[in-house]
N, C-alpha and C positions, 0 to 999 in steps of 0.2 A: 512437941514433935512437929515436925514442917509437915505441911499435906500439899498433895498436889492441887490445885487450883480448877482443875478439868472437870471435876461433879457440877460447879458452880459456874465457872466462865466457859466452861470448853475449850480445847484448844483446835476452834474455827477458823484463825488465821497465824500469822507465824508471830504477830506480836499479842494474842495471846499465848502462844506456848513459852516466848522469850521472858514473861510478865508471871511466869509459871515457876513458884522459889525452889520446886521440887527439880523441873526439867530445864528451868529457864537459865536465864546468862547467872543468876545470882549463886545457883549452887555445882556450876559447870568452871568456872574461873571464870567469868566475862564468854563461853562461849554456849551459844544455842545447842540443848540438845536434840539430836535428830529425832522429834519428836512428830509422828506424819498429820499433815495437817487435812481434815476430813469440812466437807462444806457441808452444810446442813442443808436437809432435806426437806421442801417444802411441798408441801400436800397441797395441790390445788382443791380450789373451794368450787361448789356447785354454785352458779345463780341462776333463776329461771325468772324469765320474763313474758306476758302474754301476749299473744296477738291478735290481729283482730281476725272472727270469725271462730273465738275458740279455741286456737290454737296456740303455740309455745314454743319458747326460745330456749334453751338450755344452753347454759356457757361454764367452763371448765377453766377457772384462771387461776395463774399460782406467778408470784410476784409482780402482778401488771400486766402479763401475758396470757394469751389462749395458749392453753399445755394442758397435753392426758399423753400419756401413755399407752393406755391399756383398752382406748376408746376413741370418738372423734371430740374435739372440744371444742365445738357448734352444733347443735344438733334444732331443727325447728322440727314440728309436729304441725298437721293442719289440726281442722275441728274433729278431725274424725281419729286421729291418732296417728293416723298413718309421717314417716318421716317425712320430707320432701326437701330439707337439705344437709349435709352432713360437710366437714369441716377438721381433716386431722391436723394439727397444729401441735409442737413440742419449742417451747419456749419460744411463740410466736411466730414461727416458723411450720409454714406447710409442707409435711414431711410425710411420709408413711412410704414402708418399703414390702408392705403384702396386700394391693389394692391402691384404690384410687383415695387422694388425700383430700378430693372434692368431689361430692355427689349432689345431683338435682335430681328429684323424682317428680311426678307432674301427682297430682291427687288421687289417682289409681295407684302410685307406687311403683311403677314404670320409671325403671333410669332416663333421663331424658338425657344429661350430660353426665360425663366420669374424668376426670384428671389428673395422673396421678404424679407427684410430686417428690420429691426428694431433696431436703437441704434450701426449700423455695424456690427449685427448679425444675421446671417438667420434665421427665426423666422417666424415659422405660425403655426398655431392652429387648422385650420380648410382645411386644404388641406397640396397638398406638395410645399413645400419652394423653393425646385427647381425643373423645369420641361423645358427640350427639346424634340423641336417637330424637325421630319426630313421637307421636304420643301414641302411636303405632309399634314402636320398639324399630322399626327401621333405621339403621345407623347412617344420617345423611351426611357426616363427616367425620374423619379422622385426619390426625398428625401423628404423626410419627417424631418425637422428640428425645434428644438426648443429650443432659447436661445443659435444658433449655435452647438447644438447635435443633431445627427442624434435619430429621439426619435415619437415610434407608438405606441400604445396598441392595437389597432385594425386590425392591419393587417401588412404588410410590411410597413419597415420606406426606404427603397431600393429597387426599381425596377428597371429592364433593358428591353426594350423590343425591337423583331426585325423591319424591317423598315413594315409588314405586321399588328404588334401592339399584336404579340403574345408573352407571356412574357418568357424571357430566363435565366432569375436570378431575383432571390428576397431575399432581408437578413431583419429580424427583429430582432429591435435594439432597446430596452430601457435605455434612459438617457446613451445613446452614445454606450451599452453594447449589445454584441448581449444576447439576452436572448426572449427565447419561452417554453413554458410549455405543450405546447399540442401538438407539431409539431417539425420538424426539423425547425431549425432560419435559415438557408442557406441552398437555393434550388437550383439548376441549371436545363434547361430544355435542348434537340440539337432540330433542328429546327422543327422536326416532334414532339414537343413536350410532350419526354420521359425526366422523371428524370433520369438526371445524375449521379448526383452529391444531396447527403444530407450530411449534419450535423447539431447536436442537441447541442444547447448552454442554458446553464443555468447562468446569471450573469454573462458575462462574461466568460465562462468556457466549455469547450466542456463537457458536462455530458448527462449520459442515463442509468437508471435503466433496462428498461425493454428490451434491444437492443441495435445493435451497437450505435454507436453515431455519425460516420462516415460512408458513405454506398456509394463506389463509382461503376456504370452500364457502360455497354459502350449503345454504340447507338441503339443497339438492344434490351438493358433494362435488358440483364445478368448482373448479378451479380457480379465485379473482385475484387473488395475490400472492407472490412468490420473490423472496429478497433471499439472495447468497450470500452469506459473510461468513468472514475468519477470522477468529481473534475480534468479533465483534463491530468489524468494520465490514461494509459493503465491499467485497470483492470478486469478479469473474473475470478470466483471462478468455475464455471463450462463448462468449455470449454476455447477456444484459443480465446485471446483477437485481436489478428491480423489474419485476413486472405487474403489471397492472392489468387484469380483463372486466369485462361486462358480467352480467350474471348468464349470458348464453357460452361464455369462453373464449368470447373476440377480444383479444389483446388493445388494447386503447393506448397503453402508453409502454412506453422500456427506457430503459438506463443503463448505458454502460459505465463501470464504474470500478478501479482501481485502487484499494488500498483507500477506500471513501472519498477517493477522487475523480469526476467525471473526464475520464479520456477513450477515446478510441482510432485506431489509427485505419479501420479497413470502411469506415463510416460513420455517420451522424452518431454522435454520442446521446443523442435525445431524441426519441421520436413518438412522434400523438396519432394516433389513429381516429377515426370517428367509428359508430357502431360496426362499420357496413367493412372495417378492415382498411379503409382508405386515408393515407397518410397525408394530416392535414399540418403537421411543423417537424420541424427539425432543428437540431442544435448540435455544430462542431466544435469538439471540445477536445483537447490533446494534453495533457497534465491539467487538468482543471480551470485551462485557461481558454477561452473562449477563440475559434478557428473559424477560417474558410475551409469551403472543400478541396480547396487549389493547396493549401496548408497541409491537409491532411493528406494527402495524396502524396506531398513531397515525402514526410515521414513514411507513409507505406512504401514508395519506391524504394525509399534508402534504409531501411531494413531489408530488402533483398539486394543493396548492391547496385542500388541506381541514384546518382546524386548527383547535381550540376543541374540541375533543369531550371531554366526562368520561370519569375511568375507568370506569364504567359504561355510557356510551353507547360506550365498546369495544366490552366485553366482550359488549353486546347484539349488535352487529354481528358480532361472533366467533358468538355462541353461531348467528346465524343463514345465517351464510354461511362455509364451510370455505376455507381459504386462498387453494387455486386457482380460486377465483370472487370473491376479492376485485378483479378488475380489472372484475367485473360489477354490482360496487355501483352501485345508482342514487342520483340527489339525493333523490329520494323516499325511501328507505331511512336515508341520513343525517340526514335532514330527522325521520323519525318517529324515528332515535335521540335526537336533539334535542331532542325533545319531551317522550320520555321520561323520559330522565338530562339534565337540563340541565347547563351546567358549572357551574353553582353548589353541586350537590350536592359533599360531603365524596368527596375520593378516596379508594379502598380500596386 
């Protein structure tokens, strides 16, 4: 009588079951019986290793790999017994979906770090994925991760906090990207906790409509620098998209600046200040390309409707009226430039 071959070989893959005279091609006509094919189950084995000061390594491997199930498969012990690091892994893989699939305790037993993992990816939904505590139990950081991206709607996906548990940085970061819509996405605080440090990110992208989008204080919560941009380029259509102060709040330098391009047409595209407020350069620049004031002037005219003037009848206008009065030129004013420099004279 034929016997099935499964007591003895098992039927663990499909060419044992096909090699099987009971189920296999031999008593089916040449076809495989749909016989289900089961993978064997391998029991990971303990090994323990010592360490120094007394204490011990425990590992859980089952074909080559760190795997438990039902446990962490790393576990150390100091001398005293206490754990101090724990390790879930399932067929090499850092997994665990009820806790943290990595823990450090410091020698009191104190979590000191937690991480928890899924599939070898930090991953949690409902807290942060990673968090270290000092040996205080103080949580001085957390992330926020998901599917291994840093990833919050609710609040920060990035904290830092000092060893007192006051927070000194926070970045919010969706689907790995800093991005915030209501707030700057990166804060910095100094330990009397003053904003330092802002910036406003949008997707990705340093942007801010309504204000700078960078805002950096010193310690005392003055104001020393402040850059506008959109879509991550330096841009202000009404004022200097960079500025620069002292630690008292005396502005030293400014930038006007377009689309990352240094122009301005109502005045110096660049200007330095010394301590005391007092403007010691300047620089005309009109599409990023370097100007006179007799230059920019034309363009200011001729954006309200004034055009034809010689380089001369500029320069007269320059020489009699300083920048920020040029919105108080009169026709009469233009009219005796006119007269004087007609545009037929040679430009200089």
């Amino acid at each position: 009588m034929t016997r099935c071959t499964a007591p003895v070989r098992g039927h663990t893959t499909v060419s044992g079951a096909a090699s099987c005279p009971v189920h296999g091609a031999r008593s089916s006509g040449g076809q495989v019986a749909p016989v289900p094919v089961v993978e064997p189950v391998v029991e990971p084995s303990m090994r323990v290793e010592p360490l120094p000061g007394g204490g011990q390594r425990e590992e859980w491997i089952a074909d080559g790999h760190y795997h438990r199930t039902d446990g962490p498969a790393v576990a150390e012990r100091n001398g005293a017994g206490v754990v101090t690091h724990e390790e879930w892994r399932v067929e090499g893989r850092r997994h665990r979906t009820d806790g943290p699939a990595w823990v450090v305790r410091n020698d009191a037993g104190v979590a000191v770090r937690e991480e928890w993992w899924v599939e070898d990816r930090r991953h949690r939904t409902d807290g942060p994925a990673w968090a270290e505590r000092n040996d205080a139990g103080v949580v001085v950081r957390e992330q926020w991760l998901v599917e291994g991206h840093l990833h919050r709607t609710d609040g920060p996906a990035w904290v830092v906090r000092n060893a007192a548990g006051a927070v000194v940085h926070e970045e919010w970061l969706v689907d790995g990207r800093y991005h915030r819509t209501d707030g700057p996405a990166v804060v910095e605080y100094n330990g009397a906790g003053v904003v330092v440090s802002e910036e406003w990110w949008v997707k990705g992208r340093r942007h801010r409509t309504d204000g700078p989008a960078v805002v950096v204080r010193n310690d005392a919560g003055v104001v020393v620098r402040e850059e506008w941009l959109v879509q991550d380029r330096q841009h202000r259509t009404d004022g200097p998209a960079y500025v620069l102060r002292n630690d008292a709040g005396v502005v030293v330098r400014e930038e006007w600046l377009v689309q990352d391009r240094l122009h301005r047409t109502d005045g110096p595209a660049l200007v330095e200040y010394n301590d005391a407020g007092v403007v010691m350069r300047e620089e005309w620049w009109v599409d990023s390309e370097p100007s006179t004031p007799g230059e920019v002037l034309g363009v200011f005219l001729a954006e309200r409707g004034v055009a034809g003037l010689s380089a001369e009848a500029l320069k007269f206008l320059v020489s009699t009226r300083p920048y920020k009065q040029w919105s108080f030129i009169t026709d009469n004013e233009i009219a005796l430039a006119r007269l004087l420099h007609p545009a037929t004279e040679a430009r200089l």
